[in-house]
C-alpha positions in Angstrom: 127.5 101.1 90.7 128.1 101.2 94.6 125.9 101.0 96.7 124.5 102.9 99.8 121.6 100.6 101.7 120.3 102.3 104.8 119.1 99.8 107.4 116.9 101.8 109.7 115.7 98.8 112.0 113.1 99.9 113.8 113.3 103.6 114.4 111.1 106.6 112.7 107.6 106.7 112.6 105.9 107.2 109.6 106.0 111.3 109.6 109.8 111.4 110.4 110.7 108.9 107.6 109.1 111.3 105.0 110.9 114.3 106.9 113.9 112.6 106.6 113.6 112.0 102.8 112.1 115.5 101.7 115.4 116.3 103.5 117.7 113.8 101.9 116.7 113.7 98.3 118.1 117.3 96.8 121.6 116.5 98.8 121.6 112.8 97.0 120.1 113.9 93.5 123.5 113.7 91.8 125.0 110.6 93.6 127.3 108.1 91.6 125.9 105.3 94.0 122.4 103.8 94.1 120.8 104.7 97.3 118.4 102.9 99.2 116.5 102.8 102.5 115.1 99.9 104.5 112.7 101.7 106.1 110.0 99.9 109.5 106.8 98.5 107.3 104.4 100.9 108.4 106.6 104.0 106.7 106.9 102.4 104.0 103.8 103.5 102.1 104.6 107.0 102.9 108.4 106.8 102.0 107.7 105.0 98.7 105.0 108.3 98.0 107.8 110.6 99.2 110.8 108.8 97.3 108.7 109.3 93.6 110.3 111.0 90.5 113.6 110.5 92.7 116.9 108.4 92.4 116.5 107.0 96.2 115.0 103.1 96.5 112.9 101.5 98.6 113.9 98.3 101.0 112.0 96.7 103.5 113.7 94.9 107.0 112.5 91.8 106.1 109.4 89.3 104.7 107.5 85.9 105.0 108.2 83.3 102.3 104.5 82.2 101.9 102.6 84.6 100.0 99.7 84.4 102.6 98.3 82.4 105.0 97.9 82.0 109.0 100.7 84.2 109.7 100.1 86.5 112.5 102.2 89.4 112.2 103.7 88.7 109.0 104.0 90.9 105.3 104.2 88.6 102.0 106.7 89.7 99.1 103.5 90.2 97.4 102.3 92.9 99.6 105.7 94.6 99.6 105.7 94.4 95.9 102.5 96.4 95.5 103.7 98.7 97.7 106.9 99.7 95.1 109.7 98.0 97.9 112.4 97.0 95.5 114.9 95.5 97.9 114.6 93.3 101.0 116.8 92.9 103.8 117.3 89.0 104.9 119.0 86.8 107.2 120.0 90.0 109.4 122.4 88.8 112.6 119.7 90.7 114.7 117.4 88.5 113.0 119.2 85.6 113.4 119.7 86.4 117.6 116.2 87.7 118.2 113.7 86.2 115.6 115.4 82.2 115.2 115.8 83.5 111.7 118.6 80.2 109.9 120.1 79.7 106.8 117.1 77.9 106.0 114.7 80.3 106.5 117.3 82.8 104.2 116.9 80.5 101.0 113.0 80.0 101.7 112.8 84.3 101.7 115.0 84.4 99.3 113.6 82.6 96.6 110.4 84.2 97.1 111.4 87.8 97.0 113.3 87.0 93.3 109.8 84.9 92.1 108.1 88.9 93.1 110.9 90.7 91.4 112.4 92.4 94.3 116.4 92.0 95.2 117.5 90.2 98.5 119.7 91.7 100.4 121.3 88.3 102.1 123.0 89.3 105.2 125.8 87.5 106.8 129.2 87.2 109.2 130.8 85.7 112.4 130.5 86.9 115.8 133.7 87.6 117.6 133.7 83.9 119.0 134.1 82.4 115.6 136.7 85.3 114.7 138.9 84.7 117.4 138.9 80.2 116.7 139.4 81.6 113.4 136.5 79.6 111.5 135.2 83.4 109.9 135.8 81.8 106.6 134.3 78.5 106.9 131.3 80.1 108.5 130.1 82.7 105.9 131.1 80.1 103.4 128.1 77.8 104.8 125.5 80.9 105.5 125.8 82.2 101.4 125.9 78.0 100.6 122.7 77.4 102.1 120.9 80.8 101.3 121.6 80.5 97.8 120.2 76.8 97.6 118.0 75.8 94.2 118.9 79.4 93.3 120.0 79.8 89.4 122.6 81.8 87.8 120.1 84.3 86.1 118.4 84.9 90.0 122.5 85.2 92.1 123.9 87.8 89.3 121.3 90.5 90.1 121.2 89.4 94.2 123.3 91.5 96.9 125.1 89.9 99.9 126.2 91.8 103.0 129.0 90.8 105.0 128.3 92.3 108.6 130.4 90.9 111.0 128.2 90.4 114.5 131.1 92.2 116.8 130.9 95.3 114.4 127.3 96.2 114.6 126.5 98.6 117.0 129.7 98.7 118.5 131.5 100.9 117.3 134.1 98.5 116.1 135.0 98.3 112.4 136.6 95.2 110.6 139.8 96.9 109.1 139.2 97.9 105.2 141.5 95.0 104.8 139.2 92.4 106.7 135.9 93.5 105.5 137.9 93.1 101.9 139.1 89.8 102.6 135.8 88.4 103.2 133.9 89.9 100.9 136.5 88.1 99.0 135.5 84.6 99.7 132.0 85.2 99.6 132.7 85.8 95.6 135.0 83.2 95.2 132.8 81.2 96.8 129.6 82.2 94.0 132.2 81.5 92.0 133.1 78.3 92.7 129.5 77.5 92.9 128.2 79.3 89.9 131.0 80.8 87.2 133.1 83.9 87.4 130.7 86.2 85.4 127.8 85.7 88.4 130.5 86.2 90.5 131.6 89.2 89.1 127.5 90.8 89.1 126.5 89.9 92.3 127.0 93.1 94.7 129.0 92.4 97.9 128.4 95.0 100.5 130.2 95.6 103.5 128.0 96.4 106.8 129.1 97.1 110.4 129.5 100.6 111.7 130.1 102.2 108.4 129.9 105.8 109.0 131.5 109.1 107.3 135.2 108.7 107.8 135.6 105.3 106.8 133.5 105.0 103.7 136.0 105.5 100.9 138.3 103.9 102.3 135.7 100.4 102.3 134.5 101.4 99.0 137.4 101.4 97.3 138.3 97.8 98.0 138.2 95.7 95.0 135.7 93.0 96.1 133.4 95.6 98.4 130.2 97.0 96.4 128.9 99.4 98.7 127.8 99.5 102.2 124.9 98.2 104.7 124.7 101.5 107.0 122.5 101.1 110.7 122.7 103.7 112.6 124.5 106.3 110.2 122.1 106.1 107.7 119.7 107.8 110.4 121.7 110.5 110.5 121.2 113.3 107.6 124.3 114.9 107.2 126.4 111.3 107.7 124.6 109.2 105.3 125.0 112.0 102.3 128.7 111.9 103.1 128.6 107.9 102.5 126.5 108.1 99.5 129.0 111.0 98.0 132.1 109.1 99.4 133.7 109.9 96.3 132.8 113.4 95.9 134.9 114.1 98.4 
């Protein structure tokens, strides 16, 4: 099943996230692809109340590896958990820019989001730089290595990766069907090379980076693309119900 992951980032308070999804969930009842929102941490009570008895999921924007401690500021897997968050975005280029978030950190949160049963969504991609020396390969190839360190087979089949690249988030600039499919290409040869081809084959590869309305089906489609990581679309009512019924078209 595709998939349609909104990444909100930090807009909507609390009251317009549940707006929002009274709003969405009649328009995505029927959907062939699994819809989920990665909504700010303090909506997310609210939007997991709001999402009940319907087919849309829960994400958070990110999480802390140790389950608790002297961590100003930060939310443990285990507090997401209790809360009903099923996925968890990580390793975000925005993360990466603003926060110091490395490849490190990625396998640290990812292995504790799996040990609290909720999905990773392990983000990663080359800035325009790397494009244009044309190491874009080479670079995701060492991200997904080190985020999926100690990881087993069992934990990387039911895991989703996004490729975003950085120069197509918030730009308006789109990698060409063609390049989003190429590397989402080597990020499943590369699990794999690393794994076998059955992980390979379950582990959902999303595409991210100014996905919007008129270009979904024509990512979706690709053979090695999954579904989509959507920013600022996926704030947008009427756009993200067009992604998630890409095909209905």
């Amino acid at each position: 099943m595709k998939m349609a992951a909104g990444n909100w980032k930090m807009n909507k308070t609390p009251n317009e996230a549940v707006e929002f999804i009274q709003n969405l969930k009649d328009k995505v009842k029927d959907a062939e692809t699994e819809v989920v929102v990665a909504v700010p941490y303090v909506a997310i009570p609210a939007v997991v109340e709001t999402c009940k008895g319907t087919n849309i999921k829960v994400g958070a924007q990110n999480v802390h590896w140790e389950d608790s401690g002297a961590y100003t500021g930060e939310v443990s897997c285990s507090m997401l958990k209790e809360l009903g968050v099923q996925y968890v975005i990580i390793g975000h280029s925005e993360r990466r820019e603003y926060f110091a978030e490395t490849d490190e950190t990625v396998n640290k949160k990812a292995h504790a989001i799996l040990n609290a049963g909720m999905t990773p969504i392990i983000c990663c991609g080359e800035s325009l730089t790397q494009r244009e020396q044309g190491v874009t390969k080479e670079h995701i190839r060492y991200q997904i290595k080190i985020a999926l360190l100690g990881l087993t087979k069992e934990q990387v089949s039911k895991l989703v990766i996004a490729y975003e690249p950085i120069w197509a988030i918030g730009t308006g600039k789109t990698a060409t069907a063609q390049q989003a499919e190429e590397a989402c290409y080597v990020i499943r040869e590369l699990v794999k090379e690393l794994y076998d081809e059955e992980t390979a084959e379950s582990v959902r590869i999303l595409y991210g980076g100014s996905v919007k309305a008129s270009n979904a089906k024509e990512l979706f489609d690709m053979p090695n693309i999954d579904g989509g990581l959507i920013g600022g679309a996926s704030l947008k009512l009427d756009e993200y119900v067009a992604i998630v019924n890409y095909n209905k078209a």
